[in-house]
C-alpha positions as CSV (number, residue, x, y, z in Angstrom):
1,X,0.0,0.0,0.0
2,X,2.8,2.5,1.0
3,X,3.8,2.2,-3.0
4,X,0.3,2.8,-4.1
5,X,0.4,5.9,-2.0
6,X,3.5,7.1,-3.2
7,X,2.3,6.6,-6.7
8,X,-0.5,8.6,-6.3
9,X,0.9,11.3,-5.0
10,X,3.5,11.5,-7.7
11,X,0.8,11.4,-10.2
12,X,-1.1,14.4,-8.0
13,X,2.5,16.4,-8.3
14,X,3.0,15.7,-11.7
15,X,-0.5,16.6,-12.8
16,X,-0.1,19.9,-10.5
17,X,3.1,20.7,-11.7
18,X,1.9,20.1,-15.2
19,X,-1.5,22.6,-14.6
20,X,0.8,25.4,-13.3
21,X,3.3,25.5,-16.3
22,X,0.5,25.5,-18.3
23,X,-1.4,28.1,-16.4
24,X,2.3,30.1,-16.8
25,X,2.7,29.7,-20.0
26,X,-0.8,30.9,-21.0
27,X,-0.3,34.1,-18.9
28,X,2.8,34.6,-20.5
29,X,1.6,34.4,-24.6
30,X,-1.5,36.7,-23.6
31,X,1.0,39.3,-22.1
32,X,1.3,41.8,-25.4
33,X,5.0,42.5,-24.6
34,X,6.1,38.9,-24.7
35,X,3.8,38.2,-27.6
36,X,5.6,40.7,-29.4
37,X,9.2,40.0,-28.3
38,X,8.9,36.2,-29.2
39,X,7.4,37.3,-32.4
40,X,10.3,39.5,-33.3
41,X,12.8,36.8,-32.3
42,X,11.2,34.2,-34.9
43,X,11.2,36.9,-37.6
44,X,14.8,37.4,-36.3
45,X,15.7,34.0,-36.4
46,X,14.1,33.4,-40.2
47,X,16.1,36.4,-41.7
48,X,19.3,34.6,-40.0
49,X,18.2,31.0,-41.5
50,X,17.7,33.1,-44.9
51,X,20.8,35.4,-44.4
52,X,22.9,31.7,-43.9
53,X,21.2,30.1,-46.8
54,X,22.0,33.1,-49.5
55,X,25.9,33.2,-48.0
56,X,26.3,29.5,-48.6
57,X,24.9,29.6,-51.8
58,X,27.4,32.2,-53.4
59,X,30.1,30.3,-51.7
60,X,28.9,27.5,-53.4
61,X,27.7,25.0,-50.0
62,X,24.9,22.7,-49.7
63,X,23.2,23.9,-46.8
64,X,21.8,21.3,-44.3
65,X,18.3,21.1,-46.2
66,X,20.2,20.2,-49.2
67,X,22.1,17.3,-47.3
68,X,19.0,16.2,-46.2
69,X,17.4,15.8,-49.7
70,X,20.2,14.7,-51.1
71,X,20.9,12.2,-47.6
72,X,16.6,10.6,-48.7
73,X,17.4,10.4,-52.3
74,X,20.6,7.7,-51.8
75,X,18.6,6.1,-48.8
76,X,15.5,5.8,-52.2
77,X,18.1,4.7,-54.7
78,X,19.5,2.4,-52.6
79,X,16.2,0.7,-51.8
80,X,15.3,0.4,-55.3
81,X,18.9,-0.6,-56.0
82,X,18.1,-3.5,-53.5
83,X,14.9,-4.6,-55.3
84,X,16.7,-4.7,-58.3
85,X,19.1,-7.4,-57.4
86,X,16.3,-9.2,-55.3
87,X,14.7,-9.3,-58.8
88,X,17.7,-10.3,-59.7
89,X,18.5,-13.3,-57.6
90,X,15.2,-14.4,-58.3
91,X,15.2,-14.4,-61.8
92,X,18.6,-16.1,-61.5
93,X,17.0,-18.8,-59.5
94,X,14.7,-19.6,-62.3
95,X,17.1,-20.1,-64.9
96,X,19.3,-22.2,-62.9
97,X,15.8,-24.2,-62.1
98,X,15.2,-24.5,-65.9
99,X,18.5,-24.8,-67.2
100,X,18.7,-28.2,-64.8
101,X,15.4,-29.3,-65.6
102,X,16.5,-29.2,-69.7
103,X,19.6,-30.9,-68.3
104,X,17.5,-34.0,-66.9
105,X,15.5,-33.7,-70.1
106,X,18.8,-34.1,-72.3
107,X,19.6,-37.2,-69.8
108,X,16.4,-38.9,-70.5
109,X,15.4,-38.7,-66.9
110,X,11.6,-38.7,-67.7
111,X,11.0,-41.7,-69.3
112,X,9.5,-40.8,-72.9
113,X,10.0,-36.5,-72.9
114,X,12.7,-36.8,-74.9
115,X,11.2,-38.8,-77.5
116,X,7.8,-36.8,-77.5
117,X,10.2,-33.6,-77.9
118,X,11.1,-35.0,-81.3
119,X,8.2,-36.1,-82.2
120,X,7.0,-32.4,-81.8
121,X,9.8,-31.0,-83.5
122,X,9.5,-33.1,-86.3
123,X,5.5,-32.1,-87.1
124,X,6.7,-28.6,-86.3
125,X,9.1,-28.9,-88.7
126,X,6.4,-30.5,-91.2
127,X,4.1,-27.6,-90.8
128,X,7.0,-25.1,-91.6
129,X,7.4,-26.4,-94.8
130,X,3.6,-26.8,-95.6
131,X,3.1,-22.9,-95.0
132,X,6.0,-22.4,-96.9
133,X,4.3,-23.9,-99.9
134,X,0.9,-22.6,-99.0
135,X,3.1,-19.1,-99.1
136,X,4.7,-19.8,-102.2
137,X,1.5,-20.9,-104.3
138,X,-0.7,-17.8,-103.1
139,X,2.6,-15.6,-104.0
140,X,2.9,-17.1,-107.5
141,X,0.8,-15.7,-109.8
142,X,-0.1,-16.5,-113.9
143,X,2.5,-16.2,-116.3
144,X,0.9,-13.6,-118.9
145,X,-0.4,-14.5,-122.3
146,X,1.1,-13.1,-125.3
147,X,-0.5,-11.0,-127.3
148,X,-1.5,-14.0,-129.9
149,X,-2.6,-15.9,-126.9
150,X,-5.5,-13.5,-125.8
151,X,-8.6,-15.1,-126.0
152,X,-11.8,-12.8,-127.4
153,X,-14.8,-12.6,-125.1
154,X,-17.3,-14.6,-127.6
155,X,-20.3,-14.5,-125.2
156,X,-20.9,-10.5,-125.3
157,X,-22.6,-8.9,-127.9
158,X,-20.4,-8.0,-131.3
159,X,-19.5,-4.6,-131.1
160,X,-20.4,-2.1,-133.9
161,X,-17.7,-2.5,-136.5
162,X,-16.0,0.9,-136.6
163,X,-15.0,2.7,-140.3
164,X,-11.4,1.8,-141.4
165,X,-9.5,5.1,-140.9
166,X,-8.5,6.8,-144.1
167,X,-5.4,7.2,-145.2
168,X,-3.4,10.1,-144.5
169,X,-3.2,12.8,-147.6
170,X,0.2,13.6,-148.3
171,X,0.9,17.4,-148.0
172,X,2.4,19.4,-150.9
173,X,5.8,20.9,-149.4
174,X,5.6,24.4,-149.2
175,X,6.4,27.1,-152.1
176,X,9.4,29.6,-151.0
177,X,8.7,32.7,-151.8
């Protein structure tokens, strides 16, 4: 029981303590004069932080905002940078999976694959040529007909038969003069 009282009356201090800094601090911020005189110490202090920032700039500084973007940016990269060869291990992991399961395949560890592989390349390799042909033959197109070879359209109706053009006249050459 003697801690329980001794707890409590901590917590009553505490809480007292805590009402009457408060209680002082209110006073204080309604008070105009201090109002003023912490107002004109942040201005102050801002015209200082902007005074500091323009002097490090024309001596050519990074000013501690500066480090700080620049300190979030590397922390960014190297996250991604991490990803990256997480991806990397992963997709690693897959080859070397693959590359030993075409290994077992090449041994003939699965009875049959091997012989069902060629049997797939082989009608694979059957319909490359067929569309190869099928591409040829719609490519190739008639050879054309000679002249001679032209066949008339006999079921349309005969045309009228058109005069026979006249012969040229032959010009008398002209008289110089």
């Amino acid at each position: 029981m003697a801690d329980d009282d001794g707890e409590g009356l901590r917590d009553r201090i505490s809480r007292q303590g805590e009402e009457a800094l408060g209680k002082l601090a209110s006073d204080l911020l309604e008070n105009p004069l201090i109002n003023s005189a912490i107002t004109r110490a942040f201005s102050a202090r801002e015209k200082a932080v902007h005074a500091q920032e323009a002097a490090m700039g024309a001596l050519n500084l990074p000013s501690a905002a500066d480090i700080d973007r620049l300190t979030r940016r590397l922390r960014t990269v190297g996250n991604r940078l991490e990803g990256i060869e997480e991806a990397l291990d992963r997709l690693q992991e897959g080859v070397d999976r693959l590359s030993e399961r075409l290994d077992a395949v090449g041994r003939g560890s699965e009875p049959g694959l091997a012989d069902r592989v060629a049997a797939v390349e082989g009608q694979l390799t059957k319909l490359v040529n067929e569309i190869g042909q099928v591409s040829v033959a719609i490519d190739a197109r008639p050879a054309p007909h000679r002249r001679e070879q032209e066949r008339l359209d006999v079921d349309s109706a005969p045309a009228k038969a058109k005069p026979k053009p006249k012969p040229a006249r032959k010009r008398a050459p002209k008289k110089k003069a």
